[in-house]
C-alpha positions, 0 to 999 in steps of 0.5 A: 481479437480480445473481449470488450471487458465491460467494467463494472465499476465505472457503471456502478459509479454512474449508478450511485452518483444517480442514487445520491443525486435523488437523495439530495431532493428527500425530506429525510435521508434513506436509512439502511440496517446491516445485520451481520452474525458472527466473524466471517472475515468474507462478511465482515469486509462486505459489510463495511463496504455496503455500508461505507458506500451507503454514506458516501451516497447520504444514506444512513447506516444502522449496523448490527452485529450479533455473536456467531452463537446467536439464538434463531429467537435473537435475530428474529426479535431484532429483525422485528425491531428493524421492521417497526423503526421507522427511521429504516427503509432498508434491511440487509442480512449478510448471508450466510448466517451460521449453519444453527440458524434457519436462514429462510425463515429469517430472510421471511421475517423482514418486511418485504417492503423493507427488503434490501436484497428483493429475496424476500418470497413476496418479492420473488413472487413480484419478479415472477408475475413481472410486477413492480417489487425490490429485485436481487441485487447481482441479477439487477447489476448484470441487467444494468450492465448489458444495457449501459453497454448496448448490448442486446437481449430482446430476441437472444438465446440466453443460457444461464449456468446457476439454478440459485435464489440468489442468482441464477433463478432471478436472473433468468426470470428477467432476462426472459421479462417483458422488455428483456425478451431474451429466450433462456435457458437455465443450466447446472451442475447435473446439465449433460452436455453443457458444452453443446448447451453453452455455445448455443448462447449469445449472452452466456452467464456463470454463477455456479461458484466453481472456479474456471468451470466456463472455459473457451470451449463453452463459448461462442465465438462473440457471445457476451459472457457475464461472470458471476463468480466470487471464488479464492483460489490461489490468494486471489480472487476469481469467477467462474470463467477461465478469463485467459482463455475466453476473452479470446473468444467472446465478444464481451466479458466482464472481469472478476473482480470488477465487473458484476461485483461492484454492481451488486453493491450499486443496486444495493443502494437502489433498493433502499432508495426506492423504499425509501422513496415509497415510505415517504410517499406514503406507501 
């Protein structure tokens, strides 16, 4: 029997009509600032969609875009200016940035109150001692989506292929959260004998950025497999699992595109939500 594909936009749909129905019941709309270095078409798209989305939900976008030769300096005294406009809650940085730009530090620069994506270090540091705090955008959306489809972490063996601040890290830290309860495993590129490791998993996740990696050898027969992957090959758009193969073989799958993609921009709007909210309650 097929997978039960989890779908991600439904979910996210449900997420933001959550989202713009408290926005309705602020004083003033949340505001969210993009900030987008040079002419990635990738970042360029991602951009517009995040920010089509946040007016869709009522809340304000304040877009700027710098030139791919930007200097360090440049985009930090503009991170500076977000960071005291009081009108903006929020701030994104598309990454990547340029190869010439020190990313960490410029992700540091923003205020970690204000911080869209929660990969600010305060706020990593918030998600590892289990406290209050904006978490990443693609971990949350995949919690989201496990919950919205019953399916259960609390006492499962999780093993999450991806060791990234941006995904994999964050992600097992919550899976393994108080409340998820989930025993976790983190896997990589230098795992001996993924395989074995893998089919131990009754919620296997891929967020290596390595087209087909996770084949149907990797998985348990029933497990919940949740694709991180947002790879080109071929004119399309893949993951990371070989989704031909393994929908045969688990127990619940979410497709690429459409299922942990269209959460991240969700829990995007989530995060600049709840800065605003704690802004306008006063801190």
């Amino acid at each position: 029997m097929a997978a039960q594909l989890i779908n991600g936009k439904n979910v996210a749909a449900i997420v933001k009509a959550e989202v713009a129905a408290q926005i309705s019941n602020l004083d003033r709309p949340p505001g969210l600032a993009t900030v987008l270095v040079g002419d990635d078409p990738a970042s360029e798209i991602y951009v517009r969609n995040k920010r089509r989305t946040a007016a869709d939900l009522g809340i304000r976008s304040f877009h700027h875009s710098l030139a791919a030769d930007s200097e360090q300096e440049q985009v930090e005294k503009l991170i500076d200016a977000l960071n005291d406009d009081p009108a903006v809650d929020s701030i994104l940085v598309q990454l990547p940035l340029p190869a010439h730009l020190d990313s960490a530090a410029i992700i540091e620069r923003v205020d970690p109150s204000k911080d869209a994506d929660g990969l600010h270090p305060h706020n990593l540091g918030l998600l590892v001692l289990d406290q209050p705090g904006p978490r990443p955008c693609t971990p949350a959306g995949a919690l989201r989506l496990l919950d919205h489809y019953g399916i259960k972490t609390a006492g499962t063996r999780a093993v999450v292929v991806g060791r990234s601040f941006l995904v994999g890290r964050p992600l097992a830290l919550m899976l393994s959260a108080k409340g998820a309860d989930a025993t976790v495993t983190i896997a990589h590129s230098r795992t001996k004998n993924l395989v074995d490791l893998t089919r131990e998993a009754d919620i296997l996740v891929a967020a290596v950025g390595v087209p087909g990696l996770v084949s149907a050898e990797h998985v348990r027969p029933g497990a919940t497999v949740i694709d991180v992957g947002i790879n080109r090959s071929g004119g399309r758009v893949v993951g990371d699992v070989d989704f031909v193969g393994v929908v045969e073989v688990a127990g619940a799958l979410t497709p690429v595109p459409g299922g942990v993609g269209p959460m991240t921009v969700a829990m995007l709007m989530v995060n600049t939500l709840q800065a605003a909210l704690i802004a306008q309650q006063g801190g």
